[in-house]
C-alpha positions as CSV (number, residue, x, y, z in Angstrom):
1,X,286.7,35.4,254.3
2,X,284.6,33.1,256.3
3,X,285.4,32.3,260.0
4,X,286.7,28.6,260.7
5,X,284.7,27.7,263.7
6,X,287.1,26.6,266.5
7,X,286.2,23.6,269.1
8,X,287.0,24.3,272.4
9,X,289.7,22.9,274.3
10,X,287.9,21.8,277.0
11,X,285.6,19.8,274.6
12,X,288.4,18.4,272.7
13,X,290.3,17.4,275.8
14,X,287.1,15.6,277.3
15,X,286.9,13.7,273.6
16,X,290.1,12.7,274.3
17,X,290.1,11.5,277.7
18,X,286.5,9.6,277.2
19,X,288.7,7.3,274.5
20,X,291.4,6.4,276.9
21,X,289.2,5.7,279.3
22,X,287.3,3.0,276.8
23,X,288.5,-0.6,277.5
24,X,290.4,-1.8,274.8
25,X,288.5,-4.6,273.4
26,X,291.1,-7.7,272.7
27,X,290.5,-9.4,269.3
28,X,291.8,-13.1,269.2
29,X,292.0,-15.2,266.2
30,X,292.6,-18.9,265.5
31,X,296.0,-17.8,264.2
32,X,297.0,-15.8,267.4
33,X,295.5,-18.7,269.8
34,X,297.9,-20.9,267.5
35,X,300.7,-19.0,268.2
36,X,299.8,-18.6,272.2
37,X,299.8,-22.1,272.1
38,X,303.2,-22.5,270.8
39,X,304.5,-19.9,272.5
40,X,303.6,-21.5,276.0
41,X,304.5,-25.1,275.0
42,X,307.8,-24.0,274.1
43,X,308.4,-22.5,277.8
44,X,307.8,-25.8,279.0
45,X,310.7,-28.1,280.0
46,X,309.0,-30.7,279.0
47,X,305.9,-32.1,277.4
48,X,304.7,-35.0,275.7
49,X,305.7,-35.8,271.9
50,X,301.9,-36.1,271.5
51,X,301.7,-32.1,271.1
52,X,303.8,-32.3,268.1
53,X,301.1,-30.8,266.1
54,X,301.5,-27.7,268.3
55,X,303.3,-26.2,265.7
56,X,303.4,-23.0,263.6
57,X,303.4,-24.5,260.4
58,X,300.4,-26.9,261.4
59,X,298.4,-23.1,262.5
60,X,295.5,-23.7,260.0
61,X,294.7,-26.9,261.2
62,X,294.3,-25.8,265.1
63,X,291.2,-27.5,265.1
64,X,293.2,-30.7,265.0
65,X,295.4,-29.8,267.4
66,X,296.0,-32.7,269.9
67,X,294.3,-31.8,272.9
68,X,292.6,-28.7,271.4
69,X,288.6,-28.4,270.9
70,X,287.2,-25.9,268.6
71,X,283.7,-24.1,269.3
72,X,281.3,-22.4,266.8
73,X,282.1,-21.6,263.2
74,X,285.2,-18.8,264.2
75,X,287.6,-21.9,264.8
76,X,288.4,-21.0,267.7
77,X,289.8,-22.7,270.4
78,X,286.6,-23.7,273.5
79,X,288.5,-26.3,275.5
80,X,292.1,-27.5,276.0
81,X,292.5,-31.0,277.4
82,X,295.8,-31.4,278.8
83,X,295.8,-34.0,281.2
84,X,298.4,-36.4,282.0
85,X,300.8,-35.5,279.4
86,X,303.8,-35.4,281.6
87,X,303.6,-31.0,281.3
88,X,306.7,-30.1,283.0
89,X,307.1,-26.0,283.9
90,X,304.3,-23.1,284.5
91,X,301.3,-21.3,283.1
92,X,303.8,-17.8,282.7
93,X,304.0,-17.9,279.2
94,X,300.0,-19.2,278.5
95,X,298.3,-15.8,277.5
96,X,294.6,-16.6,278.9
97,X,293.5,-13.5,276.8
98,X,293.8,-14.9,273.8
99,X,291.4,-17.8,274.5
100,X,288.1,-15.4,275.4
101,X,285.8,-18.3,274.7
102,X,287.6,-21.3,276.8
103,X,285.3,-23.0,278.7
104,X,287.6,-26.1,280.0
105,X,291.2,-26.1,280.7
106,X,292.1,-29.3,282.0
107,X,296.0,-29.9,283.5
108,X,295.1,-32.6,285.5
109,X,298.0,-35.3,286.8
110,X,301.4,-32.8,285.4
111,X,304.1,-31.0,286.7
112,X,303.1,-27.7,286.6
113,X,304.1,-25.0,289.3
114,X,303.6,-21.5,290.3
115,X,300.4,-19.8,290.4
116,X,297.5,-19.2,287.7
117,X,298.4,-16.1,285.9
């Protein structure tokens, strides 16, 4: 009977520690941005009836969201424009990791309070 060659544990153990050490890379999509969008408006105690298509069941039109702008080809979101639309609560809620290509994020003239996540 052949011999099974055996790693070492040391090896195996560095292996193991070089992939927890990796960064984990975070994937977004125009469906999760759709629901981090939804997600935050509803934490807000108020917000403007403009931002009605902000809505789940509106997610494959996020493009058309009011206030949303759409980048390159992916559909995903490149710029919010939020100001003046009587935003009342804070930015807790808005995941900023899900929006890895936002270049302008505009809150301008709102009631928002507490610090930038």
């Amino acid at each position: 009977m052949k011999a099974v060659p055996r790693i070492p544990f040391s090896l195996l153990f560095g292996i193991l520690l070089l992939l927890t050490l990796l960064p984990l890379k975070i994937t977004s999509s125009p469906r999760t941005q759709a629901e981090a969008l939804v997600k935050w408006k509803n934490s807000l105690s108020s917000a403007d009836p403009s931002l009605s298509s902000w809505s789940l069941s509106n997610v494959n039109n996020l493009c058309n969201w009011t206030s949303i702008v759409c980048g390159d080809s992916t559909g995903e979101v490149s710029q919010i424009h939020l100001s003046s639309l009587n935003l009342t609560g804070t930015l807790d809620e808005f995941d900023f990791s899900q929006f890895r290509n936002l270049t302008a994020f505009n809150l301008n003239n709102n009631n928002l309070l507490g610090t930038i996540p």
